[in-house]
Backbone as a printed PyTorch tensor [residue, N CA C, xyz], in Angstrom:
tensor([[[ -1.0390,  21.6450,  -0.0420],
         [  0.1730,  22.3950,   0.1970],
         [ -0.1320,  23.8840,   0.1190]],

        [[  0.6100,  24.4840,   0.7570],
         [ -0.1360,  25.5010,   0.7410],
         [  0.8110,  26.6160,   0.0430]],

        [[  0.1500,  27.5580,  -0.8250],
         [  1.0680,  28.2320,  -1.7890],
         [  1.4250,  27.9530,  -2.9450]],

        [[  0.5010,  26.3450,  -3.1120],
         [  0.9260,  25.9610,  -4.4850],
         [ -0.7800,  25.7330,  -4.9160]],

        [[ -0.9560,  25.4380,  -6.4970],
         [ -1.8150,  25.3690,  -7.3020],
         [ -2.3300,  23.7580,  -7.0510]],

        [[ -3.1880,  23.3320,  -7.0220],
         [ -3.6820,  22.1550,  -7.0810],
         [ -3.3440,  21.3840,  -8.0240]],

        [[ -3.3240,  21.8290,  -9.4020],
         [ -2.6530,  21.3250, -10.7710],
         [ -1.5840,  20.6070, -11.2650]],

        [[ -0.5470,  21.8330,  -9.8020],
         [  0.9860,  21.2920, -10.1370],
         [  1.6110,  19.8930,  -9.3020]],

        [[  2.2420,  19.5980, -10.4480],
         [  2.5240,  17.9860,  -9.2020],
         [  2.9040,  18.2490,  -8.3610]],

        [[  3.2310,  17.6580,  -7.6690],
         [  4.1650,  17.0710,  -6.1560],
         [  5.9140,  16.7880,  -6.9720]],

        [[  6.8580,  17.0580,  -6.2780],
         [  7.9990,  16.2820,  -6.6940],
         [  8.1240,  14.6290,  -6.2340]],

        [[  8.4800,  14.1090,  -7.4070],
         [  8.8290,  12.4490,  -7.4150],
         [  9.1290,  12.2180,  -5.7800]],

        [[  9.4170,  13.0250,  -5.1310],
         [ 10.3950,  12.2460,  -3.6200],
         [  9.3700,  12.2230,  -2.6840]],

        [[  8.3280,  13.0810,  -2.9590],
         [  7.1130,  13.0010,  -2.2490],
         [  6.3460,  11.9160,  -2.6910]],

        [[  6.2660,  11.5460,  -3.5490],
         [  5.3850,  10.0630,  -3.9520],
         [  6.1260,   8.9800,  -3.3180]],

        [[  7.3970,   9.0260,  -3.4180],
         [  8.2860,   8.3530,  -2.9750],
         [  8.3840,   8.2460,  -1.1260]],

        [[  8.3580,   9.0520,  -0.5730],
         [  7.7980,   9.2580,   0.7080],
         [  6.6480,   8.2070,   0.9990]],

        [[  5.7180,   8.7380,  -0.1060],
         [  3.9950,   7.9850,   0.6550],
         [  3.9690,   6.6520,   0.6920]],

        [[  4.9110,   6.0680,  -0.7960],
         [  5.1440,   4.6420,  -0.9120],
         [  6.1190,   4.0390,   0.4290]],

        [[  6.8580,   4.6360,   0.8680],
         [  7.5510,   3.9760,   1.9270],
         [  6.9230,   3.8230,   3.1490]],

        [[  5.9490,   5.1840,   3.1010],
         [  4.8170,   5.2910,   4.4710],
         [  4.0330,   3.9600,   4.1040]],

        [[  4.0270,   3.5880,   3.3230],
         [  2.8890,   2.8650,   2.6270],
         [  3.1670,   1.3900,   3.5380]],

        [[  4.7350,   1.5100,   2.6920],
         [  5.3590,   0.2290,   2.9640],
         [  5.4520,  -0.1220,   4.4860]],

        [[  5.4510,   0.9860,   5.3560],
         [  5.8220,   0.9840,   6.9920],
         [  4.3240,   0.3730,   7.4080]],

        [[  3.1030,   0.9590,   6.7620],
         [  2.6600,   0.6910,   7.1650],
         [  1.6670,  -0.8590,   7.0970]],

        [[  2.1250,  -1.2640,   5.8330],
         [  1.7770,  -2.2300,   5.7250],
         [  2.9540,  -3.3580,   6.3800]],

        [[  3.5490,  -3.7400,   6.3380],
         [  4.9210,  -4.0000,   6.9500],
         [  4.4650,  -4.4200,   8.4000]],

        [[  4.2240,  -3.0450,   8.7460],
         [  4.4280,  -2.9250,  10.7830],
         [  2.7720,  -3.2630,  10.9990]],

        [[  2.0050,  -3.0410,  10.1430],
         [  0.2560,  -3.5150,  10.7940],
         [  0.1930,  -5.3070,  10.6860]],

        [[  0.8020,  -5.7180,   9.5330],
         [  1.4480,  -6.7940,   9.4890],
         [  1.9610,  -7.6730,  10.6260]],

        [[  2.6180,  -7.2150,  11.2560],
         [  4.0640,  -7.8990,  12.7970],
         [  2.8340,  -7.6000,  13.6670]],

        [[  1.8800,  -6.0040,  13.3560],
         [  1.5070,  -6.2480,  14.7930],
         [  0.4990,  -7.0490,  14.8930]],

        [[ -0.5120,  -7.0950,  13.9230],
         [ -1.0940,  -8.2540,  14.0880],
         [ -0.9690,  -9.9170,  14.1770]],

        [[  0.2910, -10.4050,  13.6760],
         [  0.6220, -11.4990,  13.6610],
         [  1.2180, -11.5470,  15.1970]],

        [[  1.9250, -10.3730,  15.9890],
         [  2.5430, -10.4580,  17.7130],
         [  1.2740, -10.0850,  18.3050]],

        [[  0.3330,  -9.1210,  18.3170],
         [ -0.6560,  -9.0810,  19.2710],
         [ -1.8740,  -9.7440,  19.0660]],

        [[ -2.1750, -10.9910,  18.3890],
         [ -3.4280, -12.0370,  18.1100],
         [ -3.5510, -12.5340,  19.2880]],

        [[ -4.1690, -12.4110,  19.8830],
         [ -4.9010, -13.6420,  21.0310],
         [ -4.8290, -14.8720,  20.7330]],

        [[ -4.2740, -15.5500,  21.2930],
         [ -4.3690, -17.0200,  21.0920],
         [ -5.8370, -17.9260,  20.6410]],

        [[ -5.5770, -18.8470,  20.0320],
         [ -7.1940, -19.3500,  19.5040],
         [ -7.8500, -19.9810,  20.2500]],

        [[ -7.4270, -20.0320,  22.0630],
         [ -8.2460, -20.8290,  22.9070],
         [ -9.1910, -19.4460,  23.2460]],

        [[ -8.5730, -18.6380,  23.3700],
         [ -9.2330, -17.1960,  23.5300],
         [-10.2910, -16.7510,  22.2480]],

        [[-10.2420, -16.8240,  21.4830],
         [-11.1190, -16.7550,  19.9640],
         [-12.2660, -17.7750,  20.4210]],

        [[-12.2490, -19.3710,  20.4850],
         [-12.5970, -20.0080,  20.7430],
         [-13.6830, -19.7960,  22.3360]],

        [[-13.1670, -19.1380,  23.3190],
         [-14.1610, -19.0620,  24.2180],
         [-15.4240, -18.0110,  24.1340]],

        [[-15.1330, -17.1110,  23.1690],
         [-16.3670, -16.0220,  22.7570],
         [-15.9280, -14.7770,  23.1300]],

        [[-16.9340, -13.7800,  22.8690],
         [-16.2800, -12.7590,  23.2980],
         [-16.2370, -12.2670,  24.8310]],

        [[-16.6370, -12.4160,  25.5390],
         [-16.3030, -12.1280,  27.0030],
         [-15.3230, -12.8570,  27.1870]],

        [[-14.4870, -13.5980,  26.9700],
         [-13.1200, -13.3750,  27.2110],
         [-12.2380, -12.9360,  25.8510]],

        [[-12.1590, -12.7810,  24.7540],
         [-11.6190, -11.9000,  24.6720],
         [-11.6090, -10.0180,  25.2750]],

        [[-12.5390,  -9.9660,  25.4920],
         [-12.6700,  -8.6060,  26.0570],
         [-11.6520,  -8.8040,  27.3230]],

        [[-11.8780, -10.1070,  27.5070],
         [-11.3440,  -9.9150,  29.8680],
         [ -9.5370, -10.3760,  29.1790]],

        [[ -8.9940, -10.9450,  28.0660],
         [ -7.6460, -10.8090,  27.7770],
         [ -7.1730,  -9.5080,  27.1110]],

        [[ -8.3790,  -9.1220,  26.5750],
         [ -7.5390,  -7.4900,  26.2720],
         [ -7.4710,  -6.3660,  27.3150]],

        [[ -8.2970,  -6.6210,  28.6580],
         [ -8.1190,  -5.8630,  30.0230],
         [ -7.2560,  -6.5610,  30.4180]],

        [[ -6.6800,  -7.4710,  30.3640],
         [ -5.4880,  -8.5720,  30.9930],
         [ -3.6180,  -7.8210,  30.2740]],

        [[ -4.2980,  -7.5370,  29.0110],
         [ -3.1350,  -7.3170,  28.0970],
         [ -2.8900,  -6.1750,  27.5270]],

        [[ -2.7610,  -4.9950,  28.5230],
         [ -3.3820,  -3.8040,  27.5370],
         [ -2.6990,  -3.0090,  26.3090]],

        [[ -1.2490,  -3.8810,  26.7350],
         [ -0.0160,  -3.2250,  25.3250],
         [ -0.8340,  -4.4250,  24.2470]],

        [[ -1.1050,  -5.3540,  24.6820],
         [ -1.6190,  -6.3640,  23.3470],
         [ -2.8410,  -5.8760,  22.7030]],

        [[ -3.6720,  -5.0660,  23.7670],
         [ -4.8230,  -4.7150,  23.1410],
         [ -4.2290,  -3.5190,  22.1760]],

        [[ -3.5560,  -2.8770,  22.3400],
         [ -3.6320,  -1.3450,  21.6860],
         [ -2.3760,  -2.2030,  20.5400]],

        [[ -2.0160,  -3.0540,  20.2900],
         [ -0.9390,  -3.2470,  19.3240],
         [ -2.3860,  -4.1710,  18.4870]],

        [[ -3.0570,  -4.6610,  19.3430],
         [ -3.7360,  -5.8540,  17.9740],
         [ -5.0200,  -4.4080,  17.1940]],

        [[ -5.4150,  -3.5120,  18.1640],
         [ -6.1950,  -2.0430,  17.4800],
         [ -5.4910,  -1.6420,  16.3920]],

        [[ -4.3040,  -1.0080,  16.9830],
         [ -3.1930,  -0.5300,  15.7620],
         [ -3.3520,  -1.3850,  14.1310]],

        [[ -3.1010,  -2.7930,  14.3770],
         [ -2.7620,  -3.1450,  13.4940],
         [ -4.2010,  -3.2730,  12.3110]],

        [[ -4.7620,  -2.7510,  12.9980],
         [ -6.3860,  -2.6060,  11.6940],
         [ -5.7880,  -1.1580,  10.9660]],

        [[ -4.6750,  -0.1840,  11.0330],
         [ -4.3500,   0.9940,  10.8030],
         [ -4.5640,   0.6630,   8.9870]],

        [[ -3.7500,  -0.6080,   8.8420],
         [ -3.1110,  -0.9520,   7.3770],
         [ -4.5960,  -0.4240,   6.6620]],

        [[ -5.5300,  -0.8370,   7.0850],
         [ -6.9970,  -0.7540,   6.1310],
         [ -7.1720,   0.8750,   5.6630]],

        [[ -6.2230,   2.1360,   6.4040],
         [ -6.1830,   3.0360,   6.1100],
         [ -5.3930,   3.2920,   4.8050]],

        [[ -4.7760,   2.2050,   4.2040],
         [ -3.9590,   2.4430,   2.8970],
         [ -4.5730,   2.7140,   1.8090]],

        [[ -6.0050,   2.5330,   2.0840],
         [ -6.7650,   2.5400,   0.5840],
         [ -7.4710,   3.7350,   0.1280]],

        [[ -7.7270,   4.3080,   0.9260],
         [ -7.8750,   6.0120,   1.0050],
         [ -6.5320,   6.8530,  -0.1130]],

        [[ -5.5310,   6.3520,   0.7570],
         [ -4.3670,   6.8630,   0.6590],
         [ -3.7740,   6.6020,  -0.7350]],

        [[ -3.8150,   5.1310,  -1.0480],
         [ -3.5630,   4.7630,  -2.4930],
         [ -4.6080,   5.5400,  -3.8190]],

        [[ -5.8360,   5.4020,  -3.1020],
         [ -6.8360,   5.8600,  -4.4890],
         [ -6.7200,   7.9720,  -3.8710]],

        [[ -6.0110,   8.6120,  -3.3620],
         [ -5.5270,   9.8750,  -3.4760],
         [ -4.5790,  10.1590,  -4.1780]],

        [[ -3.6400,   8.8850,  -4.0450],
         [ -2.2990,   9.2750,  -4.6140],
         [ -2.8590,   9.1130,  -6.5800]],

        [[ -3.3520,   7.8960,  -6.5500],
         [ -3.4780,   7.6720,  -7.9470],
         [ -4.8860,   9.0540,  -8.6100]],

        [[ -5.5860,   9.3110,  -8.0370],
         [ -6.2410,  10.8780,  -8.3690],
         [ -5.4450,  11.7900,  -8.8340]],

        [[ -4.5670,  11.8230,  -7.7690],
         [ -3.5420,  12.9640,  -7.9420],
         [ -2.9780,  13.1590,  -8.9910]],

        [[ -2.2960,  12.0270,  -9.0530],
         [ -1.2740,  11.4960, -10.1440],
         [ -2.0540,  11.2700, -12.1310]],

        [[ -3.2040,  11.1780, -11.7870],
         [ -3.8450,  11.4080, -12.9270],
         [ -4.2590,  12.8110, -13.3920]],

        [[ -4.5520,  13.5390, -12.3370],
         [ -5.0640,  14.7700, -12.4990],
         [ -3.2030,  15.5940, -12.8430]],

        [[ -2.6350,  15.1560, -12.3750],
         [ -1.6810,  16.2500, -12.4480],
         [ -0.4470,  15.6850, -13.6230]],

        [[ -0.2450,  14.9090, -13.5660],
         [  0.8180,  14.0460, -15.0100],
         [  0.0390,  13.3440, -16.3540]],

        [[  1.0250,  13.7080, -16.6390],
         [  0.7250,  13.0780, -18.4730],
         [  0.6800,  11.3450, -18.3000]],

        [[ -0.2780,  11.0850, -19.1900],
         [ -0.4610,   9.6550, -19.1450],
         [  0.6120,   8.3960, -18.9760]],

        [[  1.9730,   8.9860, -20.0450],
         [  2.4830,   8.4080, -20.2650],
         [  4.0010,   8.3580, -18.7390]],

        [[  3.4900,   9.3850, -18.2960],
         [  4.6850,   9.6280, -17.0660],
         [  3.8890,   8.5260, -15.8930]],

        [[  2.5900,   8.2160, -15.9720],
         [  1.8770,   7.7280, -14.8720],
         [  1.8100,   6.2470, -15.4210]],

        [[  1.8530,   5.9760, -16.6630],
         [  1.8320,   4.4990, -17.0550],
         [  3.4100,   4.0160, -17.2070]],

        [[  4.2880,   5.0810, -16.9880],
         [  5.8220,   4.3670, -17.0560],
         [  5.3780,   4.3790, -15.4540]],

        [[  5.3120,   5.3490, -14.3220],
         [  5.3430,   4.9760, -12.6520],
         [  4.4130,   3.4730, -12.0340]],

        [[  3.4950,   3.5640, -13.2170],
         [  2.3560,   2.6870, -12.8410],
         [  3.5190,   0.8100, -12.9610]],

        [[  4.2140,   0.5940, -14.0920],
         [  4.9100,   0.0350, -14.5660],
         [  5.9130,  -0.4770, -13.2230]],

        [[  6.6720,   0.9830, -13.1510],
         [  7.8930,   0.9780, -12.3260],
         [  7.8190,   0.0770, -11.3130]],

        [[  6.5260,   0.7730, -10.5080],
         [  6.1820,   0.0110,  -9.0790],
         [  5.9420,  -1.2970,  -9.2120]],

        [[  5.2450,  -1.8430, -10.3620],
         [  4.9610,  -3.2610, -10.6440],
         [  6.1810,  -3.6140, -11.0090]],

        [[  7.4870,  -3.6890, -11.5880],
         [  8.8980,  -4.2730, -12.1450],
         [  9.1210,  -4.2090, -10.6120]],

        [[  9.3000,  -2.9520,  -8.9500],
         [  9.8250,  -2.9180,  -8.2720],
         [  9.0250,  -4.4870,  -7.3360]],

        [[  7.7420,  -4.4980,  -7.4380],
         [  7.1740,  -5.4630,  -6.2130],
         [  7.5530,  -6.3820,  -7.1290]],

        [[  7.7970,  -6.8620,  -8.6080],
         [  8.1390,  -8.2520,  -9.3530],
         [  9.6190,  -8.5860,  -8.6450]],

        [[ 10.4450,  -7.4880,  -8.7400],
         [ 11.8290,  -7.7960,  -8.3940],
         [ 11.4480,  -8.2960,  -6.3960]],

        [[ 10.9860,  -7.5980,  -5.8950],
         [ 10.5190,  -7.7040,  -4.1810],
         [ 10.4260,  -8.8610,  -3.9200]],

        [[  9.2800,  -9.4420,  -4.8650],
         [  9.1570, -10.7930,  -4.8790],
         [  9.7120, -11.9390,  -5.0600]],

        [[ 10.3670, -11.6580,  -6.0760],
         [ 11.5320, -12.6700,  -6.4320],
         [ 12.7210, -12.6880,  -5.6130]],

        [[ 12.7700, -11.8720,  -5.1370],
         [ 14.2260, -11.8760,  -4.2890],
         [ 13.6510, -12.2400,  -2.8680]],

        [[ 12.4380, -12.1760,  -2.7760],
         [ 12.0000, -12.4490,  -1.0910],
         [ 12.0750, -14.2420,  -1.5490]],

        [[ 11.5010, -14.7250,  -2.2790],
         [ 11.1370, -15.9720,  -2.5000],
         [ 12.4850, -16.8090,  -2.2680]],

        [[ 13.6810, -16.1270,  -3.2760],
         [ 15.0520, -16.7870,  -3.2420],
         [ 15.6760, -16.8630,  -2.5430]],

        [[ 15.5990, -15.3550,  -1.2080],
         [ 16.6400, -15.3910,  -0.1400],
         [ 15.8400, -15.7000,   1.2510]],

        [[ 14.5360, -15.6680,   1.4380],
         [ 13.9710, -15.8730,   2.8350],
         [ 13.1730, -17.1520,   2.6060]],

        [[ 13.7240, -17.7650,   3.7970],
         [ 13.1500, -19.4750,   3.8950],
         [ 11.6350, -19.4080,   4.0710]],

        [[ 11.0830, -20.1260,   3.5520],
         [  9.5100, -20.2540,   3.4390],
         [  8.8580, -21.0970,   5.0960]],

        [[  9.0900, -19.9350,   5.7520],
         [  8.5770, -20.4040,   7.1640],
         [  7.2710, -19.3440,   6.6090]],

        [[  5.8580, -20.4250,   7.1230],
         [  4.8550, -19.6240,   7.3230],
         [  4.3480, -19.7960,   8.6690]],

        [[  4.2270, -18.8170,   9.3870],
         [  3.9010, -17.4010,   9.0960],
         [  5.4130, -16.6960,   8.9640]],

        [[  5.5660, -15.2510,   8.5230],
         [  6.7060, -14.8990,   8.5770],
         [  7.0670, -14.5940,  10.0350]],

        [[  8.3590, -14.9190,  10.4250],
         [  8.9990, -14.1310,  11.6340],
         [ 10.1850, -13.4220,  11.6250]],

        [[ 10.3080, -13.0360,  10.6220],
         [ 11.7720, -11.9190,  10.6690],
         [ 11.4800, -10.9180,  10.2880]],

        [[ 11.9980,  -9.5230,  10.7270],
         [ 12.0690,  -8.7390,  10.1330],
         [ 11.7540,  -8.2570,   8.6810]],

        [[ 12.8130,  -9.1470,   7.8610],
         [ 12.9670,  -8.9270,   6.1800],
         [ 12.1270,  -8.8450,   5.7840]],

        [[ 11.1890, -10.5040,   6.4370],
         [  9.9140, -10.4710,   5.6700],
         [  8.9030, -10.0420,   6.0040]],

        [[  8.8140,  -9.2020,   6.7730],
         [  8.0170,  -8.1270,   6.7690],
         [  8.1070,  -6.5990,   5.6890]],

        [[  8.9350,  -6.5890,   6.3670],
         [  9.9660,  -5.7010,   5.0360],
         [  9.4560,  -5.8000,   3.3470]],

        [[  9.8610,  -7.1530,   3.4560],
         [  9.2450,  -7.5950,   1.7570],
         [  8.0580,  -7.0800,   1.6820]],

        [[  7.0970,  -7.7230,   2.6700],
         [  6.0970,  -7.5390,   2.7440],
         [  5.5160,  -6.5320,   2.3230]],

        [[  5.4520,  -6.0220,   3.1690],
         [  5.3240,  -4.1350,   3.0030],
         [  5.7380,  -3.5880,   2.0720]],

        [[  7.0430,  -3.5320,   1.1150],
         [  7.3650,  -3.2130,  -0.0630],
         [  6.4880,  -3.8550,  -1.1750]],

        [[  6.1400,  -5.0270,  -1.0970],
         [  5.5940,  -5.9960,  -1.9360],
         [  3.9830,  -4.9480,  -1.9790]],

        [[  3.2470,  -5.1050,  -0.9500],
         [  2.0500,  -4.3250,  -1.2370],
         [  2.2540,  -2.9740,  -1.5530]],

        [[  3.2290,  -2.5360,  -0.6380],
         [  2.9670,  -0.7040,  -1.2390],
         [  3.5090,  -0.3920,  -2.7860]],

        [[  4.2510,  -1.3310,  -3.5230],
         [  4.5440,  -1.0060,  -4.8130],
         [  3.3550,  -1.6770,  -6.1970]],

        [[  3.0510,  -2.9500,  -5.4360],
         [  1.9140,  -3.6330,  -6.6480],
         [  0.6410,  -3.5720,  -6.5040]],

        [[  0.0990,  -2.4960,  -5.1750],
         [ -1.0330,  -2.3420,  -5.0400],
         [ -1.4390,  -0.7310,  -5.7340]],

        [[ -0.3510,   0.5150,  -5.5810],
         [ -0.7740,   1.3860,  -6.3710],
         [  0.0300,   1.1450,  -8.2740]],

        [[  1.2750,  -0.0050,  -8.2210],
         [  0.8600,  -0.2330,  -9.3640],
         [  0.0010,  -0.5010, -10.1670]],

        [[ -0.8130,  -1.9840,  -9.6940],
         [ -1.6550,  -2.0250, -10.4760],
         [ -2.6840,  -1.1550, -10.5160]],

        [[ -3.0350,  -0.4420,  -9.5410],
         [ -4.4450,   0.6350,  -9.5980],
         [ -3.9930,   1.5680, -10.6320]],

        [[ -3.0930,   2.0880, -10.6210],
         [ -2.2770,   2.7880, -11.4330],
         [ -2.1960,   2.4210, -13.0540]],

        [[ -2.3290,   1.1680, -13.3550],
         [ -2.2950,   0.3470, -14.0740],
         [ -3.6410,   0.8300, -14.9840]],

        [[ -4.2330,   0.1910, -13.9460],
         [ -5.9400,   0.1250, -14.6400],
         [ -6.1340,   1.3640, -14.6500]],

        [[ -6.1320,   2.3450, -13.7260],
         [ -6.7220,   3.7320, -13.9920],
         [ -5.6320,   4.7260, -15.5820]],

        [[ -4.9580,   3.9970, -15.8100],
         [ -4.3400,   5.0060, -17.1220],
         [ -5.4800,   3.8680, -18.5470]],

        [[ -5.5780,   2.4640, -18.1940],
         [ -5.7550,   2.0040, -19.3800],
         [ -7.5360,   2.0670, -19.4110]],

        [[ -8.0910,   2.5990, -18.3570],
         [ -9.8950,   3.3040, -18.3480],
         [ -9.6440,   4.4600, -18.9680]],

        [[ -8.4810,   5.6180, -18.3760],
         [ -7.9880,   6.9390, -19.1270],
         [ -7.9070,   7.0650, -20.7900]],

        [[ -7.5030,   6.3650, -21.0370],
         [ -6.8680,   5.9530, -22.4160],
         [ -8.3570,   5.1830, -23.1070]],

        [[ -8.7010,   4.5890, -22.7290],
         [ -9.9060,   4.1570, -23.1860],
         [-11.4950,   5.0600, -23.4880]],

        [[-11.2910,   6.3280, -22.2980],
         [-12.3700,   7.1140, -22.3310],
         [-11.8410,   8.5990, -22.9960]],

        [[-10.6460,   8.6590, -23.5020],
         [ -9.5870,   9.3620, -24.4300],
         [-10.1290,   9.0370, -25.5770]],

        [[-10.3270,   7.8270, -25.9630],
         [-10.3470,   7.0540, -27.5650],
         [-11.4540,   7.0870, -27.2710]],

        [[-12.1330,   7.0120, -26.9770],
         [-14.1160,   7.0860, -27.1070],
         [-14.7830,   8.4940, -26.9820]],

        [[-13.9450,   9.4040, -26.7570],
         [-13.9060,  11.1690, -26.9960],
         [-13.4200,  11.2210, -28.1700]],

        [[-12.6690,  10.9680, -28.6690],
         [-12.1690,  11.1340, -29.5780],
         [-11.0580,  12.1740, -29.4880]],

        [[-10.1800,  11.8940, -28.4690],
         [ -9.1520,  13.1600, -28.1950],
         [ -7.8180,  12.5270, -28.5000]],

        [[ -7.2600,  12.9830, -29.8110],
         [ -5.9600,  12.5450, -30.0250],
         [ -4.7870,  12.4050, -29.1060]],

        [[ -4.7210,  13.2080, -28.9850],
         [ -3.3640,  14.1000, -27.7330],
         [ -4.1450,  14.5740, -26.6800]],

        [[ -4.8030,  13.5710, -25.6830],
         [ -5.8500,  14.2140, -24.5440],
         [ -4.5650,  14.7650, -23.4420]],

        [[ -3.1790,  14.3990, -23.2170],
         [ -2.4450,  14.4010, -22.6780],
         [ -1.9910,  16.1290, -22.3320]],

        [[ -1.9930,  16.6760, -20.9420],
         [ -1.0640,  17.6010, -20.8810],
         [ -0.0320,  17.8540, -21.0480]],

        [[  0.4540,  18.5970, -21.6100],
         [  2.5210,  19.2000, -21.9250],
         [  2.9960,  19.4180, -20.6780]],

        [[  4.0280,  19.2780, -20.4970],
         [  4.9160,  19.1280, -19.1310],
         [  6.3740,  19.5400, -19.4710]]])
């Protein structure tokens, strides 16, 4: 950002932002790969024809490309959780770390109770879930583990109060 200190956080609505980007994008790489898969007679013949169905299909080709995007989340997750260590107090990052895990527990449970267990998914919602489900319990738990390594290499320094004031 520019004009600001590296140090200082981000406001909550901006984390909040990345998690929903998160969620879109896990969500929508999700649909597109499950709508633009080649059929398995096509898998099955090798690759010269898949190559000659993705010149056959070219919105299918660029939707089944797209959907490798999701693998870009992990960059993105282990920045946010850097960030978030470098710039908040332990205890503000192990209540967020928390949060997101209570939010994908609740995601889950309510996807399980209200959307019929058709596999694969085909609605909307559950994509939706989907995508909420990973973008909240995947930087939870990283989030998770990276405060309780923090806290662990705190107590093996021997730093009482290693924590910044805020």
């Amino acid at each position: 950002m520019i004009g600001k200190s590296t140090s200082e956080p981000r406001p909550w609505s901006r984390y909040a932002l990345t998690l929903a980007g998160l969620a879109g994008l896990f969500g929508g790489g999700i649909w597109l790969k499950d709508v633009c898969d080649p059929p398995a007679h096509v898998w099955n013949a090798g690759i010269a024809a898949f190559g000659g169905y993705m010149i056959a299909h070219p919105l299918l080709a660029l939707g089944y490309v797209t959907s490798g995007s999701r693998m870009l989340a992990a960059p993105i997750v282990l920045s946010l959780l850097r960030e978030l260590r470098r710039t908040r107090p332990l205890r503000q990052y192990l209540a967020l770390s928390l949060t997101l895990l209570g939010v994908a527990a609740v995601t889950a449970v309510t996807a399980v109770l209200t959307i019929p267990g058709d596999d694969p998914p085909t609605g909307v919602l559950q994509y939706a879930a989907l995508g909420v489900l990973l973008a909240t319990a995947i930087p939870g738990a990283g989030g998770l583990i990276h405060v309780l390594f923090a806290w662990r290499a705190d107590r093996k320094a021997g730093v009482g109060a290693a924590e910044p004031t805020t």
